[in-house]
C-alpha positions as a Markdown table, in Angstrom:
| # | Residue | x | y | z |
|---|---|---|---|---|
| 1 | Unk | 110.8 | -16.1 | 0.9 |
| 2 | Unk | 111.1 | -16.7 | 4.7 |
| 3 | Unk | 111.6 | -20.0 | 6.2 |
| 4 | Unk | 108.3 | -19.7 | 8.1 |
| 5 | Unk | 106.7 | -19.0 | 4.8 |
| 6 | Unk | 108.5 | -21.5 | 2.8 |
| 7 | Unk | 107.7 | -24.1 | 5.4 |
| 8 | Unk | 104.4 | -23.1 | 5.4 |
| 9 | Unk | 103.4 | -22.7 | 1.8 |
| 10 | Unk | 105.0 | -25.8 | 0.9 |
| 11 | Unk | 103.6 | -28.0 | 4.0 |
| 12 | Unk | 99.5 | -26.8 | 4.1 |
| 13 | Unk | 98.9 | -25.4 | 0.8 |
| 14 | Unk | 95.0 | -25.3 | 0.4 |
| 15 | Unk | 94.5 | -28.5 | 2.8 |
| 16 | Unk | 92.4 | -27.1 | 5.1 |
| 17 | Unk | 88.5 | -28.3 | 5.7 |
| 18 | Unk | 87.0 | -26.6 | 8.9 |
| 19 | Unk | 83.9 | -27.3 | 10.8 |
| 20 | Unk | 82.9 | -24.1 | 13.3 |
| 21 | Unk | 80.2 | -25.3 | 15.7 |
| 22 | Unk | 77.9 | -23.6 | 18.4 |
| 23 | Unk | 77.5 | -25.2 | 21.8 |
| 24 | Unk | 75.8 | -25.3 | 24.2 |
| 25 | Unk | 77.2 | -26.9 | 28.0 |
| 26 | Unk | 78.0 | -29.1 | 28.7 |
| 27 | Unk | 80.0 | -30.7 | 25.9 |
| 28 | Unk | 83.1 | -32.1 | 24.6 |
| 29 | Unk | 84.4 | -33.1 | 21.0 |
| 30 | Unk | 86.4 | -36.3 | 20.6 |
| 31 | Unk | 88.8 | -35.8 | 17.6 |
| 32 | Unk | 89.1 | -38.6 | 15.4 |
| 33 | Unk | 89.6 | -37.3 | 11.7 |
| 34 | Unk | 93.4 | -39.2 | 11.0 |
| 35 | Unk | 94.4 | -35.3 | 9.9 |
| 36 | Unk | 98.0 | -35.0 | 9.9 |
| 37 | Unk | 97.3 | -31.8 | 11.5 |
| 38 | Unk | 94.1 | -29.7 | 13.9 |
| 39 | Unk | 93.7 | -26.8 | 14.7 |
| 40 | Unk | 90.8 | -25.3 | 17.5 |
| 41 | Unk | 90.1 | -21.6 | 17.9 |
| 42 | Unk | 87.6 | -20.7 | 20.6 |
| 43 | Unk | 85.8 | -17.4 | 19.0 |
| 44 | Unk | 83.5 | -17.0 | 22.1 |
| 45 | Unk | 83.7 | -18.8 | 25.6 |
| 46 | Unk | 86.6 | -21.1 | 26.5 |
| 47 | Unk | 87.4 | -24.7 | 26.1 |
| 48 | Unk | 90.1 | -27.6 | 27.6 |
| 49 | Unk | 92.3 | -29.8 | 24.8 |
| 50 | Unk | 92.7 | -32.8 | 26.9 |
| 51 | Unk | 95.4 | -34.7 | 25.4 |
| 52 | Unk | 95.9 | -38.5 | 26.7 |
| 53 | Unk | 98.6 | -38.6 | 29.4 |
| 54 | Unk | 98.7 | -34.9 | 29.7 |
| 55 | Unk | 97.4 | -32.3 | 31.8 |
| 56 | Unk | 94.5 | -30.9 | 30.0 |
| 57 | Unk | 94.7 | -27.0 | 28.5 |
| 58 | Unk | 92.7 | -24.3 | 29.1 |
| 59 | Unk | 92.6 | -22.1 | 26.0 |
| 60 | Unk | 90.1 | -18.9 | 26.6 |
| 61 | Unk | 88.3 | -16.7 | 23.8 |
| 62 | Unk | 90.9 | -16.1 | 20.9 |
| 63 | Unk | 93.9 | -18.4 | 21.8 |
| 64 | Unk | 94.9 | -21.0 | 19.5 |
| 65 | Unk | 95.3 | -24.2 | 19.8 |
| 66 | Unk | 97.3 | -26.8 | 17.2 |
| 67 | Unk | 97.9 | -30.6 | 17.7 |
| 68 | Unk | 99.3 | -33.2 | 16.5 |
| 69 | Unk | 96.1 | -35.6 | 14.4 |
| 70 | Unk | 98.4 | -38.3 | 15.8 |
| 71 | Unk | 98.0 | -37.3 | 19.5 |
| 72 | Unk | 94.0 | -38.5 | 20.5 |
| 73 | Unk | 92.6 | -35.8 | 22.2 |
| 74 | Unk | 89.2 | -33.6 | 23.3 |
| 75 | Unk | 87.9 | -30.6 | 23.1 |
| 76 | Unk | 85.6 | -29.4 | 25.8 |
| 77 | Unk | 84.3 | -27.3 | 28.1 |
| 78 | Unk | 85.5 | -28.5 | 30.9 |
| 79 | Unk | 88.6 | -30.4 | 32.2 |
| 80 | Unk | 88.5 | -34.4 | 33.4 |
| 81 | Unk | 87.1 | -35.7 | 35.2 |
| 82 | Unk | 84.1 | -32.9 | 34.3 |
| 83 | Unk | 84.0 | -34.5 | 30.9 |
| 84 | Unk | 81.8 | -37.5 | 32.1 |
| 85 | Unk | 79.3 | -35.2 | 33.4 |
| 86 | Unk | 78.1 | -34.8 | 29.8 |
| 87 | Unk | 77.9 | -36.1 | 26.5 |
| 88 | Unk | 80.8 | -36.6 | 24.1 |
| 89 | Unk | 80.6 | -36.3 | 20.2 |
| 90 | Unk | 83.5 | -38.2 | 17.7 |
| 91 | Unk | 84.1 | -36.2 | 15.6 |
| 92 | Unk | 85.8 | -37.7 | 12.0 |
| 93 | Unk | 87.0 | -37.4 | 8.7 |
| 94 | Unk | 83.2 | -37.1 | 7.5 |
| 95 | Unk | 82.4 | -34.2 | 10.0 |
| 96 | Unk | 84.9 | -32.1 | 8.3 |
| 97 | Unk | 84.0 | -30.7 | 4.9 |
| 98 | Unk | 86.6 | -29.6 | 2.0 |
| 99 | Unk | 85.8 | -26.2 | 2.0 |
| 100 | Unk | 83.0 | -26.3 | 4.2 |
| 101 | Unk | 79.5 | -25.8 | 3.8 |
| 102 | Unk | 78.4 | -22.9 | 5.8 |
| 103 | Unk | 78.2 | -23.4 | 10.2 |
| 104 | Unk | 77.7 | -26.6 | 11.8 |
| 105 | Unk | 75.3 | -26.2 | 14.7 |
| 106 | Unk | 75.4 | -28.7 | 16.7 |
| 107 | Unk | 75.0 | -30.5 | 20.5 |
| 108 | Unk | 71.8 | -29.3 | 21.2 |
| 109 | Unk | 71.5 | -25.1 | 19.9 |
| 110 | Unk | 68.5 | -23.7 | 18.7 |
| 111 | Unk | 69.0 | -21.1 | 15.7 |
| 112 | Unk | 67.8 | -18.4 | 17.7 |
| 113 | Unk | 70.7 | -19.2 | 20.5 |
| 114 | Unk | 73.3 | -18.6 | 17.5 |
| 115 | Unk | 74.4 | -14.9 | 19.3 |
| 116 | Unk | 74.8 | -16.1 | 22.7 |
| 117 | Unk | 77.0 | -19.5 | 22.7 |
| 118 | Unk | 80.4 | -20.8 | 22.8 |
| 119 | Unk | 81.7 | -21.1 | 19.3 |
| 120 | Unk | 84.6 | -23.1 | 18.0 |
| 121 | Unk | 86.0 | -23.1 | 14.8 |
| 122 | Unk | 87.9 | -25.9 | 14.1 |
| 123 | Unk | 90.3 | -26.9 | 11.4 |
| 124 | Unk | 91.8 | -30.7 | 10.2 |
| 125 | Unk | 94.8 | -29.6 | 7.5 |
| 126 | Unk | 95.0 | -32.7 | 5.5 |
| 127 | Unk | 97.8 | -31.9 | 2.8 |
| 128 | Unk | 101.3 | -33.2 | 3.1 |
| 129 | Unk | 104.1 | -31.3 | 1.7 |
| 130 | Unk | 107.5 | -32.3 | 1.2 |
| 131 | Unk | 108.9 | -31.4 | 4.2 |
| 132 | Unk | 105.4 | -32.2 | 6.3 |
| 133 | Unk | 107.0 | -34.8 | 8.4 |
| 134 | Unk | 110.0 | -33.5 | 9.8 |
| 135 | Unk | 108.0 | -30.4 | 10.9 |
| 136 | Unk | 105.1 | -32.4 | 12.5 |
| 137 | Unk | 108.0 | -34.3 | 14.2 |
| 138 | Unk | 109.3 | -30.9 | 15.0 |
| 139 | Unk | 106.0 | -29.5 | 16.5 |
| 140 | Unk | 105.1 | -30.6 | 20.4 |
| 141 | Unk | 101.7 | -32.2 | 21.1 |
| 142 | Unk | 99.6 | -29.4 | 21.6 |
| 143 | Unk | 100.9 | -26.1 | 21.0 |
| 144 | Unk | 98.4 | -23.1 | 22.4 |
| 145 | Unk | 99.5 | -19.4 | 21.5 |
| 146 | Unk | 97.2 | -16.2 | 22.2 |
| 147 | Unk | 95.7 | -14.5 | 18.9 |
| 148 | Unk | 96.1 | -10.6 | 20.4 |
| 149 | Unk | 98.7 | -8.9 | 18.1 |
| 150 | Unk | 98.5 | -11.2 | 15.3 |
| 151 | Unk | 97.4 | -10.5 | 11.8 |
| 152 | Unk | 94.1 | -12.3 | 12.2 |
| 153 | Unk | 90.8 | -10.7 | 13.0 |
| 154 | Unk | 89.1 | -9.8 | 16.0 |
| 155 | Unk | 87.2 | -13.4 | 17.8 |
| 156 | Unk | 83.8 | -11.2 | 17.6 |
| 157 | Unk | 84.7 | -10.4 | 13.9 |
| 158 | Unk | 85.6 | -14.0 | 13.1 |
| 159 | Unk | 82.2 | -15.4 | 14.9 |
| 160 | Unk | 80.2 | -13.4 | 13.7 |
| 161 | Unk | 81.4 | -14.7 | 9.8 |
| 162 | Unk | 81.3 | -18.3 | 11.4 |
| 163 | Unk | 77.4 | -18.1 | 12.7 |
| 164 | Unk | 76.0 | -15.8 | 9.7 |
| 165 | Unk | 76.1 | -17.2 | 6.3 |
| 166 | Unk | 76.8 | -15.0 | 3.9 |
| 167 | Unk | 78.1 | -15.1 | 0.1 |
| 168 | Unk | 81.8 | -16.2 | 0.0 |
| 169 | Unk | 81.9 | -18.0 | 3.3 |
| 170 | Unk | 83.4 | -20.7 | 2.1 |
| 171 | Unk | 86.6 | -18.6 | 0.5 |
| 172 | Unk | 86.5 | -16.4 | 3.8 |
| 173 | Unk | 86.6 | -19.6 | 6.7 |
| 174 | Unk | 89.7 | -21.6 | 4.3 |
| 175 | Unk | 92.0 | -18.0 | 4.1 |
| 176 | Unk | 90.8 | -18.1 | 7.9 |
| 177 | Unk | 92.2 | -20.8 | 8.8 |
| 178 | Unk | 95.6 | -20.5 | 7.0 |
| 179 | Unk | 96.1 | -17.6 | 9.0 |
| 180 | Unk | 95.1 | -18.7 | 12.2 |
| 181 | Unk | 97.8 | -21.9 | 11.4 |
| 182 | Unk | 100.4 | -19.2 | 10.1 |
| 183 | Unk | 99.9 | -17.0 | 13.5 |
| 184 | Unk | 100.0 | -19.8 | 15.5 |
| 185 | Unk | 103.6 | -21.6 | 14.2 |
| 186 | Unk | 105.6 | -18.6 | 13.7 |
| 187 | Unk | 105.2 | -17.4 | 17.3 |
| 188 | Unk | 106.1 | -21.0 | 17.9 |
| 189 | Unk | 109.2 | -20.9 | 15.4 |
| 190 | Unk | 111.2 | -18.3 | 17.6 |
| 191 | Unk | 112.2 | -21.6 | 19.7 |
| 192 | Unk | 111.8 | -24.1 | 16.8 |
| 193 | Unk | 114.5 | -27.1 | 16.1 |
| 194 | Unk | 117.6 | -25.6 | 14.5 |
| 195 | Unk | 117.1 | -27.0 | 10.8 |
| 196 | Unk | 113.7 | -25.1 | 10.7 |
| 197 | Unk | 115.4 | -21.5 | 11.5 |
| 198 | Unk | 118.5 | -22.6 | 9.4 |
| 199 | Unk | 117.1 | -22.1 | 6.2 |
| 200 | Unk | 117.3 | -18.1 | 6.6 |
| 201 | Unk | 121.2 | -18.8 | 7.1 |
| 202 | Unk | 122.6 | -18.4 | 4.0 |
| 203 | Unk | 125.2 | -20.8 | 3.7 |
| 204 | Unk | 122.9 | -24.0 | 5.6 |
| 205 | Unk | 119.8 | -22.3 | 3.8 |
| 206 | Unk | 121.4 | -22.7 | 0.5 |
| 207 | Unk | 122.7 | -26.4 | 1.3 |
| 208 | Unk | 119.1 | -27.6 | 2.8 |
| 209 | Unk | 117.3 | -26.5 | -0.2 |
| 210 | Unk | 119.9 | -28.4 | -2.9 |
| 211 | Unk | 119.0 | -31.5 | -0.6 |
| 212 | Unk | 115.5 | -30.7 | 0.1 |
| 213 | Unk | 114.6 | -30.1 | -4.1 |
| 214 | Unk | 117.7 | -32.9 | -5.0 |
| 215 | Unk | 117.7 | -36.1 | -2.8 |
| 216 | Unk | 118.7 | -38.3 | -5.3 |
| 217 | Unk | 121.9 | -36.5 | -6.1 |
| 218 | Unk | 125.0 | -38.1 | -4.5 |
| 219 | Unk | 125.7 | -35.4 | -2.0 |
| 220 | Unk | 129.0 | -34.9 | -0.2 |
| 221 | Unk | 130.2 | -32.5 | 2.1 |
| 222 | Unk | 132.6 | -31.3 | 0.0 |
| 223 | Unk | 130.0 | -30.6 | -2.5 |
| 224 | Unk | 127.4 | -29.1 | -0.8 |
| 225 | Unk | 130.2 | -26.7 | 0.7 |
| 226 | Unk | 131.3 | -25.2 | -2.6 |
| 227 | Unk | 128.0 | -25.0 | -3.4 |
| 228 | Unk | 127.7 | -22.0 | -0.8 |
| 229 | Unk | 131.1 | -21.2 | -1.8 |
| 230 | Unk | 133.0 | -22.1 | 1.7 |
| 231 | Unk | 135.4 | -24.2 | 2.5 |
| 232 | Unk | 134.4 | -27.8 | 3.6 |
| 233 | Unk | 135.1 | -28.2 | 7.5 |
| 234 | Unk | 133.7 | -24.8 | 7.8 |
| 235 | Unk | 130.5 | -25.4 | 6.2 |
| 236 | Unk | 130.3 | -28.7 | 8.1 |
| 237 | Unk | 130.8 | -26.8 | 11.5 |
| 238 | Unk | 128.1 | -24.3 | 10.6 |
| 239 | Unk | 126.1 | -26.6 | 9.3 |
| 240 | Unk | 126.1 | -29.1 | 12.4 |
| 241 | Unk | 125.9 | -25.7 | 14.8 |
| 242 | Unk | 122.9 | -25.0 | 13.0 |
| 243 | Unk | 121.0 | -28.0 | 12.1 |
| 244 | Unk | 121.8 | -30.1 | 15.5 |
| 245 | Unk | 123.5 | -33.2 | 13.0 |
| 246 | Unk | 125.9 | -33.1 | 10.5 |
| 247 | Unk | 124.9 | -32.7 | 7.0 |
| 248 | Unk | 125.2 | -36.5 | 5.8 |
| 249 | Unk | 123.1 | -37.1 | 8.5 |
| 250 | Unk | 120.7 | -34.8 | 7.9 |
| 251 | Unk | 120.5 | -36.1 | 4.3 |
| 252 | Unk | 119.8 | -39.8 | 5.4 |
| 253 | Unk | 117.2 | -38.9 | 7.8 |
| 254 | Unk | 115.2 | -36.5 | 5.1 |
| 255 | Unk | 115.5 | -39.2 | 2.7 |
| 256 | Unk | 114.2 | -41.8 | 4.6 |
| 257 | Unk | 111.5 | -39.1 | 5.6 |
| 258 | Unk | 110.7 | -38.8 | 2.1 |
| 259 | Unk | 111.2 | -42.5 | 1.1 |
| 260 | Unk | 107.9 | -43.2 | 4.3 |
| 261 | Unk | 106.1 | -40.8 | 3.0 |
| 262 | Unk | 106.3 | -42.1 | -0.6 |
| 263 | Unk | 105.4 | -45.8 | 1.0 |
| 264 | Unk | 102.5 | -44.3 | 2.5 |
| 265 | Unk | 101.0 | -42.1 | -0.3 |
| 266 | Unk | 102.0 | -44.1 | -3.4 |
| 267 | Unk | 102.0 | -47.0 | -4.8 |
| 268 | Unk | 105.7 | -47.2 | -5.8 |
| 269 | Unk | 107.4 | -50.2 | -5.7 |
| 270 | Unk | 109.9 | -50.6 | -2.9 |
| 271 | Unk | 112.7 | -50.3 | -5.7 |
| 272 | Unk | 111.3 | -47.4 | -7.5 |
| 273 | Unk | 111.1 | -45.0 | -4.0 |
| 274 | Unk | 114.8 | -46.2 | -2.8 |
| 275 | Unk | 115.7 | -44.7 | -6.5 |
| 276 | Unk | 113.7 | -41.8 | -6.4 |
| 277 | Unk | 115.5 | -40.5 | -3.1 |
| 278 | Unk | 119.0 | -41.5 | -3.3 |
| 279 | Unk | 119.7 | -45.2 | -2.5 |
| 280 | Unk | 120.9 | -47.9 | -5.3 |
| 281 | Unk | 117.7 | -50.1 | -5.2 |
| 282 | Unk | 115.5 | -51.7 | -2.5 |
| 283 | Unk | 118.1 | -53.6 | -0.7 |
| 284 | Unk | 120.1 | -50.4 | 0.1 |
| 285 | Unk | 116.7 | -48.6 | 1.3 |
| 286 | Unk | 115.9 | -51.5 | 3.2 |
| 287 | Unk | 119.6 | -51.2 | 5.3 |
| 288 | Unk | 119.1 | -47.3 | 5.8 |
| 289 | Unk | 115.7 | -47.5 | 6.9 |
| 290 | Unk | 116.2 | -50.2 | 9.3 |
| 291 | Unk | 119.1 | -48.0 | 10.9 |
| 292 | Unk | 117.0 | -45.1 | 11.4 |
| 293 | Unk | 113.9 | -46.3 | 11.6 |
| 294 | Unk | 113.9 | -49.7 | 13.4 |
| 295 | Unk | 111.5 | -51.5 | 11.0 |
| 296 | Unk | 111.4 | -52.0 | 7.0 |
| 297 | Unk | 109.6 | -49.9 | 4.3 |
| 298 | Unk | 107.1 | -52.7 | 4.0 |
| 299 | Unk | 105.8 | -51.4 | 7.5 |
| 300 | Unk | 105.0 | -48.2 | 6.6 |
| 301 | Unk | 102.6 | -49.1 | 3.5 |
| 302 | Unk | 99.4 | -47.4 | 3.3 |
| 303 | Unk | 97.0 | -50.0 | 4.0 |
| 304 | Unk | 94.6 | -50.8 | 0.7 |
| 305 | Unk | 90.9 | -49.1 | 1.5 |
| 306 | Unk | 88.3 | -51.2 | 0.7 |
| 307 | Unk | 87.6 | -50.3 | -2.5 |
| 308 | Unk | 91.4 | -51.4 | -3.5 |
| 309 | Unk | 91.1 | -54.7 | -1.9 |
């Protein structure tokens, strides 16, 4: 498998929900959903991603557009300070279906205006993989790359599934928009940080997987060296070529990487997640992730819903 692939496959998975919408002018979406991860595809017209503190984006019919869901943003037909000319809908978590249920039409279209309208299809990828965070870290704030010569279909193709339901839509939108995300990040991994385009090296490749699957195990460099079956400083020089960091370094960040994650999603103790990813108990987590992170574990707990409290 690729690196683009692996990173892929193991990231998004089948965590996309989508929400394609016809418009009508003016309008503007304000993204709220908490996904880790959006995604906005104009399939006819154009639209702006304005992004706080940034100059908004014009992306026209077929571009692509993928942002970070912890970068507030809006999508709309026109750029600030035109967005105040009209009204603006929040869209959350709840707007988004799992799997979807068929178009959303929405801000003010009649059924009958379904062939002549801007149309947006619209993505929130909600899954986390293993190697999620240092690949959202990786990816800039809003990343806008132009559909013609990818492997996805035409916009007209693609909006005419959105607008008319029709047996297997649901199937047809989710593959949709794993391959829209796919098009979109492997243009984008041509310039990507030096760890992502590593793993098709064959002696860092081999190295970042052992850590990646093993983060417990008590890595050296010596180790991980004859492991790709060279000799230590050259592996290290390769290695920090590469990656950008040397390879203990590396190894601290991705476990404390894994270690917030864990503190986020589950409900591990403190003790149990410093164990789990390589450190001697909660005390030695608590060092490491003060050094690279600046605050302790207990910061990065999910906080309880509601219905936990």
């Amino acid at each position: 498998m690729d690196a683009v692939s692996e990173l892929l496959a193991d990231v998004w998975g089948r965590g996309a929900v989508f929400r394609p919408t016809v418009l009508q002018p003016p309008w503007a979406l304000r993204m709220s959903t908490g996904a880790p991860l959006m995604l906005a595809m104009m399939l006819r017209g154009h639209a702006w991603v304005a992004v706080d503190g940034r100059d908004p984006v014009r992306i026209a019919e077929g571009d692509i557009a993928v942002v970070r869901g912890d970068v507030p943003h809006v999508v709309a037909d026109a750029p600030p300070p035109a967005l105040s000319s009209g009204p603006t809908w929040t869209v959350t978590a709840a707007d988004y279906c799992p799997g979807g249920t068929g178009p959303t039409r929405s801000c003010g279209r009649r059924d009958d205006d379904l062939d002549d309208g801007p149309v947006l299809l619209s993505g929130a990828f909600e899954r986390r993989g293993r190697l999620s965070e240092r690949l959202l870290h990786a990816l800039p704030a809003v990343l806008v790359t132009p559909a013609a010569g990818s492997a996805i279909p035409s916009p007209e193709a693609m909006a005419e599934e959105v607008t008319r339901p029709r047996p297997g839509q649901t199937l047809v939108l989710e593959r949709l928009l794993d391959l829209i995300l796919v098009s979109a990040l492997r243009g984008w991994f041509d310039d990507a940080p030096g760890w992502c385009r590593a793993l098709d090296d064959p002696w860092t490749g081999t190295a970042l997987r052992w850590m990646h699957d093993s983060p417990a195990h008590p890595w050296t460099v010596a180790e991980l060296a004859a492991t790709t079956g060279v000799s230590r400083a050259a592996f290290a020089r390769r290695f920090t070529a590469l990656v950008g960091e040397p390879p203990m370094t590396y190894l601290t960040n991705w476990r404390i990487a894994l270690a917030a994650e864990l503190l986020r999603d589950t409900d591990l103790t403190v003790d149990a997640i410093a164990r789990r990813v390589g450190y001697s108990g909660a005390f030695a987590l608590s060092v490491a992730f003060k050094r690279v992170r600046g605050s302790r574990p207990s910061d990065h707990r999910r906080p309880a819903l509601p219905s936990e409290r």
